[in-house]
C-alpha positions in Angstrom: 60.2 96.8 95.8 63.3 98.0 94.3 62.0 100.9 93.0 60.2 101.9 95.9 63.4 101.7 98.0 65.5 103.8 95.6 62.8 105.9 95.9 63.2 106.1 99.8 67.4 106.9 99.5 66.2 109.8 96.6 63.8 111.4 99.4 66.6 111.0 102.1 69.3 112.8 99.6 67.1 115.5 99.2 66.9 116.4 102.6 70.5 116.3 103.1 71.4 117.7 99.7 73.2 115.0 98.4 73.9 114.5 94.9 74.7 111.1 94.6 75.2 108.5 97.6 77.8 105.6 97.1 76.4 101.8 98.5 77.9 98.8 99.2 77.5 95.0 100.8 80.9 95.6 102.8 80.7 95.7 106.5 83.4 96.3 109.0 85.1 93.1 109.6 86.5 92.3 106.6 85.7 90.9 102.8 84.2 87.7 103.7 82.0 88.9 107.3 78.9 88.4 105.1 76.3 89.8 107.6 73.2 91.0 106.7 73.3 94.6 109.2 75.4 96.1 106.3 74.5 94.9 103.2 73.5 97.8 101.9 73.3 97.0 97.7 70.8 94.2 98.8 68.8 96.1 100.9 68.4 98.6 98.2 68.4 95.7 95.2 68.2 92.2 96.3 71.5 91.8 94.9 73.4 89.2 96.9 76.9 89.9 95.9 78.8 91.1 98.8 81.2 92.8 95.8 78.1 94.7 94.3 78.1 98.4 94.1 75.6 100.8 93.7 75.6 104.2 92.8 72.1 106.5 93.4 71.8 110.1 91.9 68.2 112.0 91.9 67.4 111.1 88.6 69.4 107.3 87.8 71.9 105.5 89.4 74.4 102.9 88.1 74.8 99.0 89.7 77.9 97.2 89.5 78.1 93.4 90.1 79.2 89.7 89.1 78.9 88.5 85.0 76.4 85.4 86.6 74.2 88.0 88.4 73.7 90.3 85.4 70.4 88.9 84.3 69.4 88.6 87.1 70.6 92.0 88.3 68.6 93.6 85.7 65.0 92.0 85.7 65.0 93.0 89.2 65.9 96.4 88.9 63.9 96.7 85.3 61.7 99.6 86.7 64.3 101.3 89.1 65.6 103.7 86.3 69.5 102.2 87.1 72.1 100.8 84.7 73.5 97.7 85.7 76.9 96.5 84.3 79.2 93.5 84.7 81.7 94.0 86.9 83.7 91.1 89.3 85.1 94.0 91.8 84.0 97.8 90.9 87.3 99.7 91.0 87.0 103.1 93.3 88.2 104.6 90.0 85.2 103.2 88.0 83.0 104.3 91.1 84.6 107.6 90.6 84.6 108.2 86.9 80.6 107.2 86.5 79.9 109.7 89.5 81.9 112.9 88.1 80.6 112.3 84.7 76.9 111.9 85.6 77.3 114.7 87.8 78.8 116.9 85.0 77.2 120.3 85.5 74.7 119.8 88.5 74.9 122.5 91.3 74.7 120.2 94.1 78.2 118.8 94.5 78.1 116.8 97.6 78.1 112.9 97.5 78.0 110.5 100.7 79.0 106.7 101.3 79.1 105.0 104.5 82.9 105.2 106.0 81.9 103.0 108.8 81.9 100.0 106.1 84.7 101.3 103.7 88.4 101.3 104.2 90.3 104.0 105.0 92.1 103.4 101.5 89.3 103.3 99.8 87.6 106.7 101.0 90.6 108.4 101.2 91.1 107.8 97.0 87.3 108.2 96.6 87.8 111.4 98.0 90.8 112.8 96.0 88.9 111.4 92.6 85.9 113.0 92.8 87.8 116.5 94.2 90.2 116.3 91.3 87.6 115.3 88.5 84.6 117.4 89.2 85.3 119.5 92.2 82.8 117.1 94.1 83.0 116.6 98.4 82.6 113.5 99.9 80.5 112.6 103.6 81.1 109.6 104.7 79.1 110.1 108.2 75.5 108.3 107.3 75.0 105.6 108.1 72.2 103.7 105.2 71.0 100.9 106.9 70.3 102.9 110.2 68.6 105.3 108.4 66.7 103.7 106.2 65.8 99.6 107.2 62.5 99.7 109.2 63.8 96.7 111.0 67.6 96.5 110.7 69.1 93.0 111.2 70.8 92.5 114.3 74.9 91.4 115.1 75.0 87.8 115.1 74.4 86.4 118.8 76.5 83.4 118.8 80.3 83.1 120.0 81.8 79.7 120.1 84.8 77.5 121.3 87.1 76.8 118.7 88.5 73.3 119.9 91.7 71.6 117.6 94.3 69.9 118.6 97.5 70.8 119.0 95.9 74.5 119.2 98.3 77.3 120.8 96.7 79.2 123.7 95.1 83.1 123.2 97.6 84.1 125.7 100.6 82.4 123.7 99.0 83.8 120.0 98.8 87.1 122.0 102.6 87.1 123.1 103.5 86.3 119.5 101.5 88.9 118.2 102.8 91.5 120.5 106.6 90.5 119.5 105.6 91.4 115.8 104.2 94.4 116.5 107.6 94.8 118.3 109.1 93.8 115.0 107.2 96.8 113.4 107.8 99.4 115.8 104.1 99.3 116.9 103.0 99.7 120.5 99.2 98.0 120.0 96.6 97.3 116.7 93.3 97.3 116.6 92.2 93.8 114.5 88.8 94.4 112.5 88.8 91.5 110.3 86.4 89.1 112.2 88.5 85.8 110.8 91.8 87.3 112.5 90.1 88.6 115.8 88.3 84.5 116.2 91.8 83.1 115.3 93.5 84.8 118.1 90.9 84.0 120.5 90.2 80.4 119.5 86.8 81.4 118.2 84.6 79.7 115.3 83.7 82.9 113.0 81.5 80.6 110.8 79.6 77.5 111.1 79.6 74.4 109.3 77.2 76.2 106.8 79.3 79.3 106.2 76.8 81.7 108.4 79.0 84.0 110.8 78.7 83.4 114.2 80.2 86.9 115.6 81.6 90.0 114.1 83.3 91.9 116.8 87.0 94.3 117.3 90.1 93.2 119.1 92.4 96.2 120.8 95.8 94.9 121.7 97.9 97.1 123.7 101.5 96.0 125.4 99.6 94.7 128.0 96.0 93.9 128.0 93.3 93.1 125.0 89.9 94.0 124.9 87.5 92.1 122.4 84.5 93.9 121.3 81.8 92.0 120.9 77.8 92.5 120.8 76.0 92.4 124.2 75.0 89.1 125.7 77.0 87.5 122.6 79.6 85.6 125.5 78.5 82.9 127.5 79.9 82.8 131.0 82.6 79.7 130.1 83.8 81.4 126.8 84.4 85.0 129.2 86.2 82.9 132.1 88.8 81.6 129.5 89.1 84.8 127.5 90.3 86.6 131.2 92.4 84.2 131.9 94.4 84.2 128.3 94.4 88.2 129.4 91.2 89.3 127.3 88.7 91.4 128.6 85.2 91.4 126.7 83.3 95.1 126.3 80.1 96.0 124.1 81.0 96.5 120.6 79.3 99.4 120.6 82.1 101.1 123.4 84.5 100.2 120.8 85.5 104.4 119.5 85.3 105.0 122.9 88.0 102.9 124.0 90.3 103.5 120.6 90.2 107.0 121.6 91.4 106.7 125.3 93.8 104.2 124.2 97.2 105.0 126.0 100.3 103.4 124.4 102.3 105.7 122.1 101.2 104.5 118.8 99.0 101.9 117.5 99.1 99.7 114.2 96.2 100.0 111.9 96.0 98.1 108.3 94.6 100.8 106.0 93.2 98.5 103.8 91.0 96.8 106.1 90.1 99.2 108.7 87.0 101.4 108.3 87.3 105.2 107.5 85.3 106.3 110.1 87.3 104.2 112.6 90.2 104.4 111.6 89.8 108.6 111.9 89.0 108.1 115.9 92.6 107.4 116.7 93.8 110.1 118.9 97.4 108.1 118.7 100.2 107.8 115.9 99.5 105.5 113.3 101.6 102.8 112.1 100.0 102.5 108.7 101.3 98.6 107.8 99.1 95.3 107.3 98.0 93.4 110.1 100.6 90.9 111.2 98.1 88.3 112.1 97.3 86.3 108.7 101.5 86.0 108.6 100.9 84.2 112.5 98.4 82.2 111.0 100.4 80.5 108.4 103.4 79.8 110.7 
């Protein structure tokens, strides 16, 4: 199965003349959204390490993942053609150096990784290594698992109350978050990781079993917040109380839409958690600082 499927990504970077394509389990919503509609390395591997990276050229490719997994790693891929090595969390700079090395020569000098489920940080030093060491572009505009999974796995469907004592209101967490961003000369943020976004609206982002029960956006402007969220996800008593704490629920799919006719002067976004490909649809100044919210958290 696993060499069939790198078989599939090596017919797909010939016909968009790609020398190498970069893959990983992240996904949009932070480190620990483990959901199966990105998970890229384990489509292509089995590997279920959501800090695996793979690496696919036309002739090899190169797997990084966890010491326990190694075995494991390579009796799967035995027949793939792929080197596998131990690695706890592939560096961009190891991702980097194997590429323009392997590359070394070849005339095709275009490699492509999926900014929708990398950070801006990330792609943005991807892209200077591989310019600087071996003259090689980067697109970060496909995305895998939509081109490639016959039946690609779904958001999850399931948004639920969050009930603890003593728990502050959305509207209250709201009006303290606002007063940071006050604090850090920010008119709004747009909040990706999924744990911050179910903190703020007294959501459970994982059941008792560690599956996640929504992945979704939260745009917070001086005056309103819009939570992005799959279709059919909110059940009519969950919407009633997010309007009245002020929270308006859209499809996650109008998400770009809505970051690029946002209208406050600026808008914070954390660099190191937002997406590339998001983060380049704001049409507004950045305020390029981490997300107040885990600091709210811990108050």
């Amino acid at each position: 199965m696993a060499a069939h499927r790198f078989d599939t990504v090596r017919t797909m970077m010939a016909e968009e003349h790609l020398a190498a394509v970069v893959m990983t389990n992240g996904s949009p919503h932070g480190k620990d959204c483990d959901i199966a509609r990105w998970k890229e390395v384990e489509w292509l591997s089995g590997i279920v390490d959501l800090t695996a990276v793979a690496v696919v050229t036309a002739r090899g490719g190169m797997v990084w993942t966890a010491s326990h997994l190694l075995q494991e790693v390579r009796d799967e891929l035995g027949d793939a053609g792929v080197m596998v090595t131990e690695k706890a969390v592939a560096g961009v700079g190891d991702v980097a150096r194997w590429i323009v090395s392997t590359l070394n020569g070849s005339s095709v000098t275009e490699v492509a990784a999926n900014g929708s489920c990398m950070s801006k940080r990330y792609v943005d030093e991807l892209i200077a290594l591989l310019r600087q060491g071996g003259g090689l572009t980067l697109r970060s505009n496909i995305d895998f698992m939509g081109r490639l999974s016959a039946q690609r796995p779904s958001l999850p469907s399931v948004v639920e109350e969050r009930r603890k004592d003593n728990e502050l209101t959305t509207s209250e967490k709201l009006r303290r978050l606002r007063r940071a961003l006050i604090r850090q000369s920010a008119d709004g943020q747009l909040v990706v990781d999924s744990s911050e976004v179910a903190w703020l609206l007294n959501l459970r982002d994982h059941d008792a079993t560690g599956k996640v029960l929504f992945c979704g956006f939260l745009l917070v402007d001086s005056q309103k917040a819009t939570f992005f969220v799959g279709d059919g996800n909110v059940d009519c008593v969950v919407d009633s109380r997010l309007a009245a704490d002020g929270v308006d629920v859209a499809s996650y799919g109008d998400m770009a839409k809505s970051l690029r006719s946002y209208l406050e002067y600026n808008i914070l976004i954390d660099p190191e958690q937002t997406p590339y490909n998001i983060y380049n649809k704001v049409e507004r100044p950045i305020v390029n600082l981490s997300s107040p919210v885990p600091l709210l958290m811990n108050e």
